[in-house]
PAVEX-920354 format. One record per residue: residue number from 1; x, y, z of N, C-alpha, C in turn. Coordinates in pm, whole numbers, m for minus. Atoms other than C-alpha are relative to their C-alpha. Last residue first. Layout:
// PAVEX-920354
seq NUM, nxx X, nyy Y, nzz Z, caxx X, cayy Y, cazz Z, cxx X, cyy Y, czz Z;
...
// end
This chain:
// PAVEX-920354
seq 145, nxx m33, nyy m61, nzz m105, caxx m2409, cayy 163, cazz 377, cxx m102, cyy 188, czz m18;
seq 144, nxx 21, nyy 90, nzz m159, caxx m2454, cayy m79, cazz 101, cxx 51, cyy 92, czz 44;
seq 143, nxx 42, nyy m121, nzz m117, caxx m2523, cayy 218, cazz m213, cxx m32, cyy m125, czz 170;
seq 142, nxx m91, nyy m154, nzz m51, caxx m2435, cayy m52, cazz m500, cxx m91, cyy 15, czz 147;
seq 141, nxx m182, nyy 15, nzz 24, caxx m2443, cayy m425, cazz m643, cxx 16, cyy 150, czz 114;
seq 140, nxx m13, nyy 55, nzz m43, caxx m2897, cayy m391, cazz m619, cxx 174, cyy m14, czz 55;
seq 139, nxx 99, nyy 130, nzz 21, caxx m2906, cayy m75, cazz m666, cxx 31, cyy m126, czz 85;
seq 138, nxx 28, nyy 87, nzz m114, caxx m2805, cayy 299, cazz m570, cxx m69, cyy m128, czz m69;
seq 137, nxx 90, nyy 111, nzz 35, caxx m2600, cayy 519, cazz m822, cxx m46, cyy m109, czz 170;
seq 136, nxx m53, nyy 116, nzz m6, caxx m2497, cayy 826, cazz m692, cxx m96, cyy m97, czz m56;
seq 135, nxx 49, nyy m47, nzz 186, caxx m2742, cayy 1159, cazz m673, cxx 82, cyy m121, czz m44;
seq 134, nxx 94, nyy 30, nzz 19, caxx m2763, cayy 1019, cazz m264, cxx m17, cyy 41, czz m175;
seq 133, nxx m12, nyy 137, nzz 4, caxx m2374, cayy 1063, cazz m235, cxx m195, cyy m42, czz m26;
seq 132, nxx m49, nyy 42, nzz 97, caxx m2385, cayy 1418, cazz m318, cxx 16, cyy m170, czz m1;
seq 131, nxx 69, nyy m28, nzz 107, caxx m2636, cayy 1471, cazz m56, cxx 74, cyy m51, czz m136;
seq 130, nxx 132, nyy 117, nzz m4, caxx m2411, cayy 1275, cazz 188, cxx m90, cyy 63, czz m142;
seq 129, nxx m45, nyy 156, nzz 88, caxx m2116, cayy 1461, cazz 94, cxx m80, cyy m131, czz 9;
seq 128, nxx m8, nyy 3, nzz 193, caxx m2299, cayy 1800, cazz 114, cxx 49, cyy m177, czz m57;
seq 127, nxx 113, nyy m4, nzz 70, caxx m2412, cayy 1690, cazz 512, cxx m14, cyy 1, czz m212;
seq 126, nxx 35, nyy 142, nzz m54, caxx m2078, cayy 1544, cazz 635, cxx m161, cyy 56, czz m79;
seq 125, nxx m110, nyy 103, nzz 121, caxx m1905, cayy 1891, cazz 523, cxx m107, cyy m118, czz 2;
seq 124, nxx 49, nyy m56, nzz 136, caxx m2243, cayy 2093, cazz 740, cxx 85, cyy m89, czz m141;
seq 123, nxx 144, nyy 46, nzz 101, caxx m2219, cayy 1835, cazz 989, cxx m34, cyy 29, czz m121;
seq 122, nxx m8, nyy 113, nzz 67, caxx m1864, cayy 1905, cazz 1038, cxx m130, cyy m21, czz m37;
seq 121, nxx m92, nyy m25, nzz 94, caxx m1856, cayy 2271, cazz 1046, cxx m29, cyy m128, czz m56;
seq 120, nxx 87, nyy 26, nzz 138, caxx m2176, cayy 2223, cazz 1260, cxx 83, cyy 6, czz m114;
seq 119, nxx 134, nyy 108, nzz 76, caxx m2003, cayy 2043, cazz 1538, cxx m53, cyy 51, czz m91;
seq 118, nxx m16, nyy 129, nzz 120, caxx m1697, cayy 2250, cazz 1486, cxx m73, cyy m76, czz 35;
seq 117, nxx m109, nyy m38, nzz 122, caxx m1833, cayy 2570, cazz 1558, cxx 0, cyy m124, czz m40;
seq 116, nxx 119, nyy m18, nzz 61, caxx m2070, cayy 2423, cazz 1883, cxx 15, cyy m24, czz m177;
seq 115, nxx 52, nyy 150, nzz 43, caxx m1733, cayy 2286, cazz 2006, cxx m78, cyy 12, czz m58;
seq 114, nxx m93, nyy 29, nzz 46, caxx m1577, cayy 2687, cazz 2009, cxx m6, cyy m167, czz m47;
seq 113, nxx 46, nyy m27, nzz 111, caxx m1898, cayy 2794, cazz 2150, cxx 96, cyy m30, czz m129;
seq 112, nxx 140, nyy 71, nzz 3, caxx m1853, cayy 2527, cazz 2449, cxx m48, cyy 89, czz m179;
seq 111, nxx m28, nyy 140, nzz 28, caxx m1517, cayy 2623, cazz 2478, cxx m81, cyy m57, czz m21;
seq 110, nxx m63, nyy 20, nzz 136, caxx m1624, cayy 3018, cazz 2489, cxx 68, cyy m163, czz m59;
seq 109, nxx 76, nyy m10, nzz 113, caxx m1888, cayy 2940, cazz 2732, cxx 103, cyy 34, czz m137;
seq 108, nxx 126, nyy 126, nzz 24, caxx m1687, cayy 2714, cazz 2988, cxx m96, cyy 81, czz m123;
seq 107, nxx 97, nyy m94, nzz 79, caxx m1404, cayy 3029, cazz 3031, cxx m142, cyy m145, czz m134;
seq 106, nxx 188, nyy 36, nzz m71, caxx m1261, cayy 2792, cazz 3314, cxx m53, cyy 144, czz m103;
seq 105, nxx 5, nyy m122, nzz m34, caxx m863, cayy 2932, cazz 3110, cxx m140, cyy m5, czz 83;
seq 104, nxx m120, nyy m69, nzz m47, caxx m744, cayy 2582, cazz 3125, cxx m29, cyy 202, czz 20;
seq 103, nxx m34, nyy 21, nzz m86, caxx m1047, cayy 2393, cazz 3091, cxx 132, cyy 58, czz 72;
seq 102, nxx 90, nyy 93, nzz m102, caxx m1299, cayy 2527, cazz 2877, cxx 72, cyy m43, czz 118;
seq 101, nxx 90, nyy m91, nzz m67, caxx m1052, cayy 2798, cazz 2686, cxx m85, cyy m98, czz 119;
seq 100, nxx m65, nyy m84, nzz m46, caxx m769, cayy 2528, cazz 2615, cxx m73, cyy 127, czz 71;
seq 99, nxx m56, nyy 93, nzz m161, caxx m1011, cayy 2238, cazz 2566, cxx 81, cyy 115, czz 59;
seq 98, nxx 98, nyy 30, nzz m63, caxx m1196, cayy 2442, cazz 2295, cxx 51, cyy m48, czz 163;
seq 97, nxx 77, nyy m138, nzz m61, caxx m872, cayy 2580, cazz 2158, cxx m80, cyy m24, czz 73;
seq 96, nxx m36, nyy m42, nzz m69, caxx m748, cayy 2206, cazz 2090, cxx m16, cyy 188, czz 69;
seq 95, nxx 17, nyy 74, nzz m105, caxx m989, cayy 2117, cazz 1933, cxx 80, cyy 63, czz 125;
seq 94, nxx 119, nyy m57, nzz m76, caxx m987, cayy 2398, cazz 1701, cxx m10, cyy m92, czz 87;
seq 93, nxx 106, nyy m22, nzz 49, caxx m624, cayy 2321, cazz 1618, cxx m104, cyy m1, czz 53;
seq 92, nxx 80, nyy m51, nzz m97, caxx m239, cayy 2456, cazz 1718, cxx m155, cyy m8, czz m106;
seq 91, nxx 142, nyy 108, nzz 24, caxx m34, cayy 2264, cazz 1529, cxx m49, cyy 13, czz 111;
seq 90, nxx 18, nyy 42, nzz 136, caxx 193, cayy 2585, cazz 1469, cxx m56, cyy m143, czz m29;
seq 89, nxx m64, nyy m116, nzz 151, caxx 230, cayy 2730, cazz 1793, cxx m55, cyy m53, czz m107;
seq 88, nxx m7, nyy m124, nzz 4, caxx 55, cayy 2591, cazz 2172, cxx 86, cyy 65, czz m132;
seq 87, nxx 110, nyy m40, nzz 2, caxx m13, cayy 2237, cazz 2054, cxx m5, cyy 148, czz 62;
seq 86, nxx m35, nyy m168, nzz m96, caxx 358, cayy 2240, cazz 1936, cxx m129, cyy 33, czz 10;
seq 85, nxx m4, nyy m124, nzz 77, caxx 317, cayy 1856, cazz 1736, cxx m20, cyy 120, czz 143;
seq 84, nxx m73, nyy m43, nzz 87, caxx 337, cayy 1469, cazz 1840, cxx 65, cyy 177, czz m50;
seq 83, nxx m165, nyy 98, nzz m11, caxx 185, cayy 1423, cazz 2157, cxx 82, cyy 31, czz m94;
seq 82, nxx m74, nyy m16, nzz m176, caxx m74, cayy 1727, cazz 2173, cxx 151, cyy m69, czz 10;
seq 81, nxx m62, nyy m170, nzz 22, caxx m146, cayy 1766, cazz 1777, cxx 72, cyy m17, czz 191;
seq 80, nxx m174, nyy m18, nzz 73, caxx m189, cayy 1356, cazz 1798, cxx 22, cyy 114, czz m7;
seq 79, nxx m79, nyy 51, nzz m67, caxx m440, cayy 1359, cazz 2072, cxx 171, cyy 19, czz m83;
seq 78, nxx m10, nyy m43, nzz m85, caxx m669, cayy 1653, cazz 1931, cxx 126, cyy m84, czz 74;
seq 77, nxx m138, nyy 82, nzz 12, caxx m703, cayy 1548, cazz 1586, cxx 86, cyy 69, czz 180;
seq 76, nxx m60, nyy m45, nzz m159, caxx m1066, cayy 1649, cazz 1621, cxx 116, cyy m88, czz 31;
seq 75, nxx m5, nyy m145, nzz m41, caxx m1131, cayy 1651, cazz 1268, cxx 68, cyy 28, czz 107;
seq 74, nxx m86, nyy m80, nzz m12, caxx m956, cayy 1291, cazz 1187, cxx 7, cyy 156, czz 47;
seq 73, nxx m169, nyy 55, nzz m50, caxx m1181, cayy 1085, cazz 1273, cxx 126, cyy 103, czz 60;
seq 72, nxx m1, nyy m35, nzz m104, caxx m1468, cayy 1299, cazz 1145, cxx 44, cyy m60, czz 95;
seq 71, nxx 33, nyy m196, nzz m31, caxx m1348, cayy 1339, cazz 819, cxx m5, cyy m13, czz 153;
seq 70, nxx m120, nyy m67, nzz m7, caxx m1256, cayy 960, cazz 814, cxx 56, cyy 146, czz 46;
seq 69, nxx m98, nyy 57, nzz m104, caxx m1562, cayy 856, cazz 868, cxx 85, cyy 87, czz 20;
seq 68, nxx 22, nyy m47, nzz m122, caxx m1717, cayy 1103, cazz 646, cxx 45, cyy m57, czz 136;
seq 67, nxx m43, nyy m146, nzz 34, caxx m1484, cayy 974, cazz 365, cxx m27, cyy 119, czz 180;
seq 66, nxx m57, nyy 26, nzz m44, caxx m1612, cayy 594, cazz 426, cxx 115, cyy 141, czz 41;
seq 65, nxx m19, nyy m4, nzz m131, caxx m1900, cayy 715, cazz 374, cxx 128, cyy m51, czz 66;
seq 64, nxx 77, nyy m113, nzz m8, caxx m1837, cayy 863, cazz 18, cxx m17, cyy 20, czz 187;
seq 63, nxx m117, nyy m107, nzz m5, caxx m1601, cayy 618, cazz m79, cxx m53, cyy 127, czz 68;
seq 62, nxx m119, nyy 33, nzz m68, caxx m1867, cayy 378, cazz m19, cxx 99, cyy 52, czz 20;
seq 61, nxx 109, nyy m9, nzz m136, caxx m2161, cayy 557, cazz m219, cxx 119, cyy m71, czz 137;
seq 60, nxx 16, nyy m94, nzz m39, caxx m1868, cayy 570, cazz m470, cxx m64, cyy 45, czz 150;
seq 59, nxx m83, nyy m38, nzz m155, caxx m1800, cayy 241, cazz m500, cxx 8, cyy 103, czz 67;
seq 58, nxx 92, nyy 91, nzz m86, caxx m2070, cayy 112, cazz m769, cxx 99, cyy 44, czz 178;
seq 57, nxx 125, nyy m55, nzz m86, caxx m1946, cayy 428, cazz m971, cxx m81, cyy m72, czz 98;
seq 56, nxx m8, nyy m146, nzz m62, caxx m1596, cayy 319, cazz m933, cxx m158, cyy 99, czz 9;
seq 55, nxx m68, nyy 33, nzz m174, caxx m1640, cayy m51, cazz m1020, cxx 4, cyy 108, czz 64;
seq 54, nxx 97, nyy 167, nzz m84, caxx m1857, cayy m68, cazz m1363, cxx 59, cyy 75, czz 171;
seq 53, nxx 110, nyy 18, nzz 72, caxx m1759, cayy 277, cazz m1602, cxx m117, cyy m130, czz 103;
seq 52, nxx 74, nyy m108, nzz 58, caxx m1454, cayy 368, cazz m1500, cxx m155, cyy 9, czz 45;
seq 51, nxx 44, nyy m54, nzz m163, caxx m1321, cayy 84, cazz m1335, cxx m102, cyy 130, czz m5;
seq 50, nxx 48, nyy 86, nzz m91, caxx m1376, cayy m151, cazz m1639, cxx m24, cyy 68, czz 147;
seq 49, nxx 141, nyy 35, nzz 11, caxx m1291, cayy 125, cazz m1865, cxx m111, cyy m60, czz 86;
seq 48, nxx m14, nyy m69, nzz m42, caxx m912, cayy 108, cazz m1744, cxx m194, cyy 39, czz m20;
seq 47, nxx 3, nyy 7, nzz m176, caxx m867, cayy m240, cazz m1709, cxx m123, cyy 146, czz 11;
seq 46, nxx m140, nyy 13, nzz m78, caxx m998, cayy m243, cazz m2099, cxx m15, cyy 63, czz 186;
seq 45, nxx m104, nyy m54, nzz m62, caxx m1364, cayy m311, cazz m2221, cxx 106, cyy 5, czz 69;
seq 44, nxx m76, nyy m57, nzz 61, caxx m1457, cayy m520, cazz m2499, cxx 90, cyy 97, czz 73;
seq 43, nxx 25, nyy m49, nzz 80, caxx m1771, cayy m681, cazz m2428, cxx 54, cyy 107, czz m68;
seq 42, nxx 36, nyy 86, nzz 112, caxx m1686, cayy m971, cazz m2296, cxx m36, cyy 102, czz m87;
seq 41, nxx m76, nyy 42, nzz 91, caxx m1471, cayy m741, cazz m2044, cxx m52, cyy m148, czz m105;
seq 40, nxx m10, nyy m114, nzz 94, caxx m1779, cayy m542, cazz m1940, cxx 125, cyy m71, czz m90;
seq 39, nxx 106, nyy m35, nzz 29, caxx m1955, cayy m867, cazz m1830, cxx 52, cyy 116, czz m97;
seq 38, nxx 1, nyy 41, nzz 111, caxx m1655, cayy m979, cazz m1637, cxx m80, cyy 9, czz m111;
seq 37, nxx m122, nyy m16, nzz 115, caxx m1655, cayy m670, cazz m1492, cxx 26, cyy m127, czz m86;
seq 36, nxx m24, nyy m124, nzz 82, caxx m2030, cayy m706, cazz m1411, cxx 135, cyy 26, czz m69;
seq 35, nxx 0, nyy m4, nzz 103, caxx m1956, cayy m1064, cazz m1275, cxx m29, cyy 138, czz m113;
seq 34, nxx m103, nyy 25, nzz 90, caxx m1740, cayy m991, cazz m1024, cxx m45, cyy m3, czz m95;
seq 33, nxx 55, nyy 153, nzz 23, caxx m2056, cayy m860, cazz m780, cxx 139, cyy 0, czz m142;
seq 32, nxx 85, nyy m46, nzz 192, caxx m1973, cayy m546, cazz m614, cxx 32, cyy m122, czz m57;
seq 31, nxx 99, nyy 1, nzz 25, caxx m1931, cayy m601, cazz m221, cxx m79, cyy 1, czz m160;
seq 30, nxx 30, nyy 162, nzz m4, caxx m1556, cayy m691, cazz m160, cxx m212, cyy m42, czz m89;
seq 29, nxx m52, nyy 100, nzz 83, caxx m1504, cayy m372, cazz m282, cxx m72, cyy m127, czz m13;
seq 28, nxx 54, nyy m59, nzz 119, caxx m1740, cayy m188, cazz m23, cxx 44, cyy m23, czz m136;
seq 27, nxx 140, nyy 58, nzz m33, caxx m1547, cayy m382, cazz 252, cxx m107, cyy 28, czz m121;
seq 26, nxx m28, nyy 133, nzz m24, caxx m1218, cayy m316, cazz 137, cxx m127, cyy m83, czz m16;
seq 25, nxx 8, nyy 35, nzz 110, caxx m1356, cayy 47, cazz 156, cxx 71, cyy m142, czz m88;
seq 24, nxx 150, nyy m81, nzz 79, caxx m1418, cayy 46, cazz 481, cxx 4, cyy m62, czz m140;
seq 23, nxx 150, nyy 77, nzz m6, caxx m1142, cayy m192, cazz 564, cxx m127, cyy 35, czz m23;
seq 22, nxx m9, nyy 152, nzz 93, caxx m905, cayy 31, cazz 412, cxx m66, cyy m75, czz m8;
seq 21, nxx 70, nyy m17, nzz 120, caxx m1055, cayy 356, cazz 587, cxx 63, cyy m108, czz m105;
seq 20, nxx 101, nyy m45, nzz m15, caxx m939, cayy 239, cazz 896, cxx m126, cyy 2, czz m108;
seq 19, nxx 88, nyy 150, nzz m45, caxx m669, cayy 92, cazz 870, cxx m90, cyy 16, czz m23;
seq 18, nxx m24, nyy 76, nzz 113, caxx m545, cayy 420, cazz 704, cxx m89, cyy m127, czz 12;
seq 17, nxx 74, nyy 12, nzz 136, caxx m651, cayy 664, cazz 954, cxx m12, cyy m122, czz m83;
seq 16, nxx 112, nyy m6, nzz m111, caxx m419, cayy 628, cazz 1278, cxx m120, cyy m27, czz m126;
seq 15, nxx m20, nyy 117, nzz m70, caxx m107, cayy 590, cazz 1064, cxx m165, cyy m21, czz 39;
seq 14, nxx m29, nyy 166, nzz 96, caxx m224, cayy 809, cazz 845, cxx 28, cyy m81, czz 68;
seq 13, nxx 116, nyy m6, nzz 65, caxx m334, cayy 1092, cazz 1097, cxx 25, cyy m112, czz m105;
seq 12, nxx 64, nyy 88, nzz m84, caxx 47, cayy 1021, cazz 1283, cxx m200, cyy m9, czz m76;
seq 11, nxx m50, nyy 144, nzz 11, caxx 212, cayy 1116, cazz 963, cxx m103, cyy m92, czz 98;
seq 10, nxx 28, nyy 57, nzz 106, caxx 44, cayy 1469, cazz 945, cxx 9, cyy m184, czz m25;
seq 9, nxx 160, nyy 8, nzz m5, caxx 63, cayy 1514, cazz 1256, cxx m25, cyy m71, czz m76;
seq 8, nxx 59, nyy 47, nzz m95, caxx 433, cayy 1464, cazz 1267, cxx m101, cyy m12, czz 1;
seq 7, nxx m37, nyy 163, nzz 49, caxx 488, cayy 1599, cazz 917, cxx m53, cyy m73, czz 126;
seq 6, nxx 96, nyy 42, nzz 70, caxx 336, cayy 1934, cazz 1097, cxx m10, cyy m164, czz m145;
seq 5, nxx 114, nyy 11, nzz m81, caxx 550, cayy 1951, cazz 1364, cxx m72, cyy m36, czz m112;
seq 4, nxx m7, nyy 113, nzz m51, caxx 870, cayy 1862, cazz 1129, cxx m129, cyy m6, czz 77;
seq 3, nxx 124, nyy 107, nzz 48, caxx 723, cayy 2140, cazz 939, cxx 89, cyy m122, czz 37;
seq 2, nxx 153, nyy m23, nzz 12, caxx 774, cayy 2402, cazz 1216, cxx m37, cyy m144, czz m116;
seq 1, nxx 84, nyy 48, nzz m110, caxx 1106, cayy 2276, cazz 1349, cxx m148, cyy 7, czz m37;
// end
């Protein structure tokens, strides 16, 4: 029973996710100019080179936001731990605490310090992967978003 709850989540966060971050980065594909790889393959390099070296660092800055999306999509997985999973046992998460002290126990300052938590949890994630996305390449082909 316990990791059927947590396949459940787990499953429903992809479902819910995927679209999501496809068209992101779909989008950030679509954006890098064809002729660079043809460019690297005149000059010898294979598939694997080609992503290496041309397509994956021009996608990064894209993988990067499309990441924090996702992150903070998925943090507060609050609907699918309720429907799918044992939001009182074993997909029991900080969202759901917050709502459980704030409105079910009226203890309004521990649900409030319990949102505080994961607003800076995430900012703080959402902050390194931005910095690390600004040491990235940015030109003309790269860093749209």
């Amino acid at each position: 029973m316990l990791v059927h709850n947590y396949w459940g989540v787990f499953f429903s966060l992809v479902i819910t996710g995927f679209p999501f971050a496809f068209l992101l980065v779909l989008s950030y594909l679509s954006g890098i100019d064809p002729n660079l790889e043809r460019a690297a393959s005149v000059m010898g390099a294979g598939w694997w080179a080609k992503f290496r070296h041309v397509t994956f660092p021009l996608l990064v800055p894209g993988l990067a936001i499309t990441f924090c999306l996702s992150f903070v999509l998925a943090f507060s997985v609050f609907p699918s731990a309720n429907l799918v999973g044992n939001p009182a046992g074993s997909t029991r998460v900080i969202s759901i605490a917050a709502y459980h002290a704030a409105f079910e126990e009226f203890d309004y300052s521990m649900g409030s310090a319990i949102s505080m938590i994961m607003g800076a949890v995430m900012l703080a994630i959402i902050a390194v992967v931005l910095a690390w996305r600004s040491t990235m390449f940015r030109g003309p082909t790269g860093g749209k978003g």
